[in-house]
C-alpha positions as CSV (number, residue, x, y, z in Angstrom):
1,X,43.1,17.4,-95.1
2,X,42.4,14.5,-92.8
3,X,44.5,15.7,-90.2
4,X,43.5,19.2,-90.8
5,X,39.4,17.5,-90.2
6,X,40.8,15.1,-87.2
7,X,42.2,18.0,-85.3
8,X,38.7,20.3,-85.7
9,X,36.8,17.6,-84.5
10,X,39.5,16.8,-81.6
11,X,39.4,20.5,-80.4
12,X,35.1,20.7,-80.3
13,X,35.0,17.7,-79.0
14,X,37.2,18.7,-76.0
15,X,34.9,22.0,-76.1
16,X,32.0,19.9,-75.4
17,X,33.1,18.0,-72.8
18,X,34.1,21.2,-70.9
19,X,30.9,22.5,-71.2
20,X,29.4,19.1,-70.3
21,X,31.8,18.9,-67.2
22,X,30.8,22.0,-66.3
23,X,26.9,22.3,-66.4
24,X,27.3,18.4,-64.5
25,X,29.3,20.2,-62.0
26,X,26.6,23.4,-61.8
27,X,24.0,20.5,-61.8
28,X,25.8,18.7,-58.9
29,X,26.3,22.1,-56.7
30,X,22.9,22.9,-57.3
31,X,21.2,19.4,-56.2
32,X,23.8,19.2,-52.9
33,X,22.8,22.8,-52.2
34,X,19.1,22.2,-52.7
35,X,19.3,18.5,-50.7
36,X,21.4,20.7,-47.8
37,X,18.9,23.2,-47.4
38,X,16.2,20.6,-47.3
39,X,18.5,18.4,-44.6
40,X,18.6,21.8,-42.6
41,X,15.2,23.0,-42.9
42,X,14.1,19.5,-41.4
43,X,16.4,19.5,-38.9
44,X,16.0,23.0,-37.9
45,X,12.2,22.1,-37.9
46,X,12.7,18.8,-36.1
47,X,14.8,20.4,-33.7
48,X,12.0,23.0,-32.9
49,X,9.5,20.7,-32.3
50,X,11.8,18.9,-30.3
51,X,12.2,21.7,-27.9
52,X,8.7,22.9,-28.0
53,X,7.7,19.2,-27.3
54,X,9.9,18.7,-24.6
55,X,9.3,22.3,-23.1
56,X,5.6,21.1,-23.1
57,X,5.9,18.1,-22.1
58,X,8.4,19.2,-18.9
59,X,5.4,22.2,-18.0
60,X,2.5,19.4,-18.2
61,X,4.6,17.8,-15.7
62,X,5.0,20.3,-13.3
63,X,1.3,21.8,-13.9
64,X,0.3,18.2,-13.1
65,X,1.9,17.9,-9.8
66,X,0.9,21.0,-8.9
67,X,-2.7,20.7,-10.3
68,X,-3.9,17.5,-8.5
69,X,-2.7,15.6,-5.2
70,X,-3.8,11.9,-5.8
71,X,-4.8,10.1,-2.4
72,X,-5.2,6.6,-2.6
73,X,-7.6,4.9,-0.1
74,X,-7.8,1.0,0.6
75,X,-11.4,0.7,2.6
76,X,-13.3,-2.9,3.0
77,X,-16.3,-1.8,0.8
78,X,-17.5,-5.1,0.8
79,X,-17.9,-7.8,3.5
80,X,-17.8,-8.2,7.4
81,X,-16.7,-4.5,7.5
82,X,-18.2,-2.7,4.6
83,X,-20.1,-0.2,6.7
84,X,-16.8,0.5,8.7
85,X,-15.2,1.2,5.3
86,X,-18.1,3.2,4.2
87,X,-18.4,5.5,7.4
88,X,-14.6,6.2,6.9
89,X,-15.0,7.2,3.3
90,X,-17.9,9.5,4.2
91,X,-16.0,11.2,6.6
92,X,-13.2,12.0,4.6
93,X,-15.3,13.1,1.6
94,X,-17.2,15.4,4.1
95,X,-14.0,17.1,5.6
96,X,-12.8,17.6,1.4
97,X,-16.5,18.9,0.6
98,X,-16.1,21.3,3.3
99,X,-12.8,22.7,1.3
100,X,-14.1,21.8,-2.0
101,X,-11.5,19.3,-2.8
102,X,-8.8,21.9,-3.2
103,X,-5.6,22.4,-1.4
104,X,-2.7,25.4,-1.8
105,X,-4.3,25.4,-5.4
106,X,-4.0,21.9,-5.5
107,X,-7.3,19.6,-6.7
108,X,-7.6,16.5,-4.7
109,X,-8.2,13.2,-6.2
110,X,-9.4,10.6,-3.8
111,X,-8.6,6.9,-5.3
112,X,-10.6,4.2,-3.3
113,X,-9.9,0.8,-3.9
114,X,-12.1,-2.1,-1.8
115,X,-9.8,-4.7,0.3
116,X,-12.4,-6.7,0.9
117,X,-10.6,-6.9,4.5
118,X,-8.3,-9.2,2.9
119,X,-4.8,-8.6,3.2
120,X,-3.7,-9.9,-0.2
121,X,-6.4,-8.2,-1.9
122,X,-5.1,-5.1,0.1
123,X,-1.7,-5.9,-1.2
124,X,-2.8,-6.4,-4.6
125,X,-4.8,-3.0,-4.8
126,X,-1.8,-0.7,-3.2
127,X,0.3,-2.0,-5.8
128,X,-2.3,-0.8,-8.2
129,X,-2.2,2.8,-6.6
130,X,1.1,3.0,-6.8
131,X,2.0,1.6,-10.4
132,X,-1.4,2.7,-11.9
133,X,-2.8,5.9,-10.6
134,X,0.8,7.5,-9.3
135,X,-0.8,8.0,-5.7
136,X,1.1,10.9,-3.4
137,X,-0.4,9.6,-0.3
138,X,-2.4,6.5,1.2
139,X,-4.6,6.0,3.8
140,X,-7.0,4.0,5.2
141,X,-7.3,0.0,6.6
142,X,-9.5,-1.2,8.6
143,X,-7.9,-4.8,9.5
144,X,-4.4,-4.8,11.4
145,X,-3.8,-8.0,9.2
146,X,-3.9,-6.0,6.2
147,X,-1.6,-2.7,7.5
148,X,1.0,-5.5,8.3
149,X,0.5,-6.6,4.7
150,X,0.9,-3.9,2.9
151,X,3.5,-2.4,5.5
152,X,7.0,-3.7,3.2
153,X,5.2,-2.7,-0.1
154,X,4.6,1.3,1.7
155,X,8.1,1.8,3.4
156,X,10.0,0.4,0.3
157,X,8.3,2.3,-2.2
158,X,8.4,5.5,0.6
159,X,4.8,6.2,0.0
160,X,3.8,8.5,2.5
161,X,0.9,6.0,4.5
162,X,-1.6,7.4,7.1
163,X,-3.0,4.6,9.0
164,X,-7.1,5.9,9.8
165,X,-8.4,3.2,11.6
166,X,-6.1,-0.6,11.8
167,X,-5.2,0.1,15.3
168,X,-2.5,-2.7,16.2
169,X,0.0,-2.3,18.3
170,X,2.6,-3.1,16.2
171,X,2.3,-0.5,13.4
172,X,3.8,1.6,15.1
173,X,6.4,-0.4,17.0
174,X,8.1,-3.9,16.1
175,X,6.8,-2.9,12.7
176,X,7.2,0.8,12.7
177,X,8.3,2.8,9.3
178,X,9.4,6.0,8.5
179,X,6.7,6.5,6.1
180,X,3.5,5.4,8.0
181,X,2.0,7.4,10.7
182,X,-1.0,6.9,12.5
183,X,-4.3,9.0,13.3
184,X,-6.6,6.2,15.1
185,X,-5.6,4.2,17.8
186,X,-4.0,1.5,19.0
187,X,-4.6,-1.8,21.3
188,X,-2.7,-0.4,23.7
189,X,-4.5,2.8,24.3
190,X,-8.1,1.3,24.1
191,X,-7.1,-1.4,26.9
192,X,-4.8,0.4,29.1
193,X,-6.9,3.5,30.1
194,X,-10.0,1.7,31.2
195,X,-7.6,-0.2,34.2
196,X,-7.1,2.3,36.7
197,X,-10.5,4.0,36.4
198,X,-11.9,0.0,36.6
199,X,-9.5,-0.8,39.8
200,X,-11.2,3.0,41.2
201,X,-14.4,2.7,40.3
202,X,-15.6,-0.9,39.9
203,X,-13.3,-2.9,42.2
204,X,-10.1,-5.2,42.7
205,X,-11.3,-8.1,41.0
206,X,-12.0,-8.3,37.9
207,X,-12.6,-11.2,34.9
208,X,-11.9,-11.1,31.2
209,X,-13.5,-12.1,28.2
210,X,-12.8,-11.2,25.1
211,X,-12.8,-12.1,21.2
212,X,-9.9,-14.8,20.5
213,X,-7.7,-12.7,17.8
214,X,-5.0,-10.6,17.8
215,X,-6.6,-7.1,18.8
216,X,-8.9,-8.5,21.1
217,X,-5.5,-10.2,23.1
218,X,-3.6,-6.8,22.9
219,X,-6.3,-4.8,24.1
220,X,-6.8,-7.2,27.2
221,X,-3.2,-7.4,27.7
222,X,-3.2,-3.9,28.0
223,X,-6.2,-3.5,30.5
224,X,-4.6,-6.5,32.7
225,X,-1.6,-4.4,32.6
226,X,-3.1,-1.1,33.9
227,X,-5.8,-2.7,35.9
228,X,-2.6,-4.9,38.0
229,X,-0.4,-2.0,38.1
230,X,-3.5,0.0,40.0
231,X,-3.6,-3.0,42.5
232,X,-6.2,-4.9,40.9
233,X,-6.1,-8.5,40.5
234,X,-7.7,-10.5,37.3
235,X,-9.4,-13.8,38.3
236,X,-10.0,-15.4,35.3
237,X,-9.8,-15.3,31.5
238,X,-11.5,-16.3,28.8
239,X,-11.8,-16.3,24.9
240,X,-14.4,-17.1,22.7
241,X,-14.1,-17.4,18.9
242,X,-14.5,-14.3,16.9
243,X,-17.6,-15.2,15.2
244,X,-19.3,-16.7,18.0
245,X,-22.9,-17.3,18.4
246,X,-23.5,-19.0,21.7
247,X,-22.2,-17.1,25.2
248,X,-23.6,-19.4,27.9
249,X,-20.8,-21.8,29.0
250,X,-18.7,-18.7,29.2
251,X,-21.3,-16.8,30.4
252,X,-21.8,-19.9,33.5
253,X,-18.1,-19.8,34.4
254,X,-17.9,-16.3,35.1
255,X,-21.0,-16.0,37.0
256,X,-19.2,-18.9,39.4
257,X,-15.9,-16.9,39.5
258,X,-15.9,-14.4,42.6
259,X,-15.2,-10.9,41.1
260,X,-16.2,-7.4,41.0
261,X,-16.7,-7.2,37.4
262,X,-15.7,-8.3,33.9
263,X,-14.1,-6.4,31.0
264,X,-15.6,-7.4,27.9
265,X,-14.0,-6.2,24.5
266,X,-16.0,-7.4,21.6
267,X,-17.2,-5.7,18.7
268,X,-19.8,-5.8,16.0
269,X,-22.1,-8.6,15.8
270,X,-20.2,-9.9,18.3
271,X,-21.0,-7.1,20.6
272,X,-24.0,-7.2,19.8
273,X,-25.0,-11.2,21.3
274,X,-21.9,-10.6,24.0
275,X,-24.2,-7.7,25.7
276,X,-27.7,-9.0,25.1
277,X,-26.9,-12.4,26.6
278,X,-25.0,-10.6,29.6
279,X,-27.9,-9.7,30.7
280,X,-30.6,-12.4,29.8
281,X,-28.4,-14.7,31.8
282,X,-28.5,-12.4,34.5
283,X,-25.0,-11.3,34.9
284,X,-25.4,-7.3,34.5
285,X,-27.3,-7.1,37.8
286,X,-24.1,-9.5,39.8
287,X,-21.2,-7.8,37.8
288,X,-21.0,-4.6,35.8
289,X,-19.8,-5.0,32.6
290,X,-16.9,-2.7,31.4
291,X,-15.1,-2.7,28.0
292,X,-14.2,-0.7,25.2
293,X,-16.2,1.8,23.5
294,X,-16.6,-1.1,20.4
295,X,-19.0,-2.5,23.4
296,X,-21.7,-0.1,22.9
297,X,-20.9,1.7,19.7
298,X,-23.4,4.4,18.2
299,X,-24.0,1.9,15.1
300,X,-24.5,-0.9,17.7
301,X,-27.2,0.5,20.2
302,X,-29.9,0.4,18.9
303,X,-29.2,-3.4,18.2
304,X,-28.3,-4.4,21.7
305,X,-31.4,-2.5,23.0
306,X,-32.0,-1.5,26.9
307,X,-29.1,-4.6,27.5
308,X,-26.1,-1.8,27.1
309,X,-28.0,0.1,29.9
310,X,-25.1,0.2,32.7
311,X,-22.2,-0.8,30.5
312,X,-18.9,1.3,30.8
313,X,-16.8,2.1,27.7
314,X,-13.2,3.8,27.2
315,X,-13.1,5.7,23.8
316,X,-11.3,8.2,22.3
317,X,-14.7,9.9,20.7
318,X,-18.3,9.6,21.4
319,X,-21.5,11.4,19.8
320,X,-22.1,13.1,23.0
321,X,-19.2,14.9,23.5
322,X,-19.9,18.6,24.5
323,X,-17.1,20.5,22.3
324,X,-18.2,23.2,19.8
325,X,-15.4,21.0,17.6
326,X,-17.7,17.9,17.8
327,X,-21.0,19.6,17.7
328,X,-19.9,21.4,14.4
329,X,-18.9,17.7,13.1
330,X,-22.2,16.0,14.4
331,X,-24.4,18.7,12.9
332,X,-22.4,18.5,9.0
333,X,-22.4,15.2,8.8
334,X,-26.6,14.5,10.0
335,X,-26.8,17.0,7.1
336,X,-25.1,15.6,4.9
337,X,-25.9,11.9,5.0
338,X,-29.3,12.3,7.4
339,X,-27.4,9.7,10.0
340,X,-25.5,10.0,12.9
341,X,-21.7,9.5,12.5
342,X,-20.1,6.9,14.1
343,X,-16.4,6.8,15.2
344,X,-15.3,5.5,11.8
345,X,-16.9,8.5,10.4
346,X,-14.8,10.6,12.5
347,X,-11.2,8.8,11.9
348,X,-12.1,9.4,8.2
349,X,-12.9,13.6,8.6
350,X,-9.8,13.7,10.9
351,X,-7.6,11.9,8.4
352,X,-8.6,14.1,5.6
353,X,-8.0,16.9,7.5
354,X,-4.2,15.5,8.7
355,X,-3.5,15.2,5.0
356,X,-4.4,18.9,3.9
357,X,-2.9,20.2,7.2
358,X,0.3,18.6,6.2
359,X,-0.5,19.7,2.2
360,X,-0.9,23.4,3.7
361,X,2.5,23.2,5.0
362,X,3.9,22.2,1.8
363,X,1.7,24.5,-0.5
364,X,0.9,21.9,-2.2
365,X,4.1,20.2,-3.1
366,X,4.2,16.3,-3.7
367,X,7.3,15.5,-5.2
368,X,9.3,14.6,-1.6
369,X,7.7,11.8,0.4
370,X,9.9,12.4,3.0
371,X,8.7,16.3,3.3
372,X,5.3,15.0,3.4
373,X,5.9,12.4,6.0
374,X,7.4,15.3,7.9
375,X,4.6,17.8,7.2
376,X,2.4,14.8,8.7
377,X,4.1,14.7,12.2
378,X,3.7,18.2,13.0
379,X,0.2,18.5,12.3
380,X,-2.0,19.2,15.6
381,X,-5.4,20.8,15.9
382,X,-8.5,20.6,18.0
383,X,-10.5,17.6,16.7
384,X,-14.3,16.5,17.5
385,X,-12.5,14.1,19.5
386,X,-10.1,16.9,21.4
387,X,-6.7,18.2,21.1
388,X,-4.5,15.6,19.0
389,X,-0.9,15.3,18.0
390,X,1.4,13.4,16.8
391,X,4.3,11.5,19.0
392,X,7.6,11.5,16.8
393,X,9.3,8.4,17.7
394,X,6.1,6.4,17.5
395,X,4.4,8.0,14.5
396,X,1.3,7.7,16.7
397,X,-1.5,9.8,18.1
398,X,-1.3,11.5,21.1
399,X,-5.5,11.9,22.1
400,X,-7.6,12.2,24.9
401,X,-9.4,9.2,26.3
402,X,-13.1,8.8,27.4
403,X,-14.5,6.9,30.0
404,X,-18.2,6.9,29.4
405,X,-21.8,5.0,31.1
406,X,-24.5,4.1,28.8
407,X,-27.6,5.9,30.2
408,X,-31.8,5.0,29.1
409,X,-33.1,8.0,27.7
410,X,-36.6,7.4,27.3
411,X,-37.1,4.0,24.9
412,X,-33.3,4.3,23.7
413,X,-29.6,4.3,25.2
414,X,-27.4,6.8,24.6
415,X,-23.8,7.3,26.0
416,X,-22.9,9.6,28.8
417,X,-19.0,10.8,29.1
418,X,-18.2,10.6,32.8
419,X,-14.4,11.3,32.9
420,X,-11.7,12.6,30.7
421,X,-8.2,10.8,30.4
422,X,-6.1,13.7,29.1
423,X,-2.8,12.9,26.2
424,X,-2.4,9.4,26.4
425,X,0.7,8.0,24.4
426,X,1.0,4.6,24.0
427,X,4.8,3.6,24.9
428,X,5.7,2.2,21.8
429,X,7.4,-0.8,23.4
């Protein structure tokens, strides 16, 4: 009876461990399928987001480089040249106004950032362009110290760099990059085509005196140069301190030197006391004063008063010029800032206008620097100034140069373009 009871319970207890087994095993197929479709569903779904994220984020790109060409500008907004930096701004935001800040469907950002005319400051905010704001394209400086500065940062980086204004010589030579072109001027070209016209015109002996720095040295070196070459012969030379208050022991040396004239290059304030105590010590009516256009500037004239009368100038634009291309530019910008422009306000609309020549030519596209810097050197058009181009080993303008007498008119001086000195191109040596 026992075993009879023993072997019942043995054979339902087997039963119930198969059924057991088997509803653990339906349990466990059940949970793994469940957990599996789970795992798939969120990998399917993470996987779709994935692609629609990365799909998105890959067209913001390209919408973004297409939508908006960022141009950085490094202007002195503040200090000794603040109203340089401001004419150049305002000449650049007139040429984009006139186009409405769009380019092959491209908007265009301008970036300014103020040097303060200091070259590690300049340094400083070009790094910031280029690490913060992503800049395309820079332009701008007013100080040759502060192009040289920033000249390693720009051709490492291969930031295409369009130079509107810092006009040393060696930008674009000794220090010459594949990535930096220039639209202004150099030393060379201001000096050099004043000499002949001043051997022709004024006479064979002639005296120096200029500001004692850098540009004010290579512009005289260049004049000397021409001037000698022509057959003329320099009798003296002399170099006050940029900053200078005082002219008259210079001013009593060169009226005891035998000459025909003296080339003057000083600008700004400096211009300003050079010419007015010219002629209070009686030197304009013993030896006419030549120089460079910074002489007798637009934004200077009216300071020097009737003393610039007589004073000749080489420049590479003046207000007067007679050119439907410069009366168009004279007449947008009175209206739009109800002043005249000066020659910084003209570097500033012609650089703009490079840049969206050369944006033209690439509809628009960004992404190469090298195809910009490209674009750049085959831009050419009919300026204010006159026809302008670009020399390809030099990176630097090819322009017109103007020889030009400041005239009375009535209570106030104005400028008067006597002769034309057609495509100069500075050597580049």
């Amino acid at each position: 009876m026992r075993t009879s009871v023993l072997k019942a319970f043995t054979i339902k207890t087997k039963r119930w461990m198969n059924v057991k087994r088997q509803w653990l095993l339906i349990i466990s197929f059940i949970f793994v399928l469940t957990m599996l479709a789970a795992c798939g569903n969120s990998a399917i779904q993470s996987g779709s987001d994935s692609s629609e994220t990365d799909s998105s984020t890959e067209q913001k790109g390209e919408n973004e480089s297409n939508e908006t060409v960022k141009i950085g500008s490094i202007l002195p907004f503040s200090g000794v040249y603040a109203s340089l930096g401001k004419d150049l701004s305002d000449g650049m935001k007139l040429y984009f106004d006139s186009i409405d800040w769009e380019v092959a469907g491209a908007k265009i950002e301008l970036i300014e950032e103020d040097t303060e005319a200091d070259p590690q400051v300049a340094l400083r905010r070009v790094r910031k362009l280029m690490d913060q704001d992503g800049v395309d394209i820079l332009t701008g400086a007013v100080s040759t110290a502060v192009a040289y500065a920033i000249r390693n940062d720009v051709d490492s980086n291969k930031l295409p760099y369009l130079a509107s204004h810092a006009g040393g010589n060696d930008l674009t030579r000794a220090q010459r990059s594949d990535y930096i072109w220039r639209s202004s001027f150099s030393s060379w070209q201001i000096g050099n085509s004043m000499g002949k016209w001043a051997y022709e015109n004024v006479g064979g002996k002639m005296y120096i005196a200029a500001a004692d720095y850098a540009f004010g040295k290579e512009v005289s070196a260049a004049f000397k140069e021409a001037y000698t070459a022509a057959g003329g012969e320099v009798v003296g030379e002399v170099y006050p301190p940029l900053g200078n208050n005082d002219y008259a022991s210079y001013l009593t040396t060169i009226g005891g030197v035998e000459a025909d004239g003296v080339y003057g290059f000083f600008a700004g304030s400096d211009a300003v006391r050079f010419v007015q105590q010219y002629e209070q010590y009686g030197m304009k009516d013993k030896l006419p004063l030549v120089g460079s256009g910074w002489l007798v500037s637009e934004d200077l004239r009216e300071s020097i008063g009737k003393a610039a009368e007589g004073t000749f100038a080489s420049t590479f634009w003046d207000y007067s010029l007679d050119t439907e291309e410069n009366q168009a530019f004279v007449k947008a910008y009175e209206e739009a800032y109800d002043r005249r422009p000066t020659i910084e306000a003209l570097e500033g609309y012609d650089a703009a206008r490079i840049l969206v020549e050369a944006l033209v030519s690439l509809e628009g596209d960004v992404s190469d620097p090298d195809a910009i810097v490209e674009a750049i050197s085959n831009v050419s058009f009919v300026s204010p100034r006159g026809p302008i181009e670009f020399d390809q080993d030099t990176h630097h303008i090819i322009q017109n140069m103007y020889i030009t007498e400041t005239v009375l008119e009535g209570d106030k001086t104005e400028n008067k373009v006597l002769e034309t000195i057609e495509t100069v191109q500075d050597p580049g040596e």
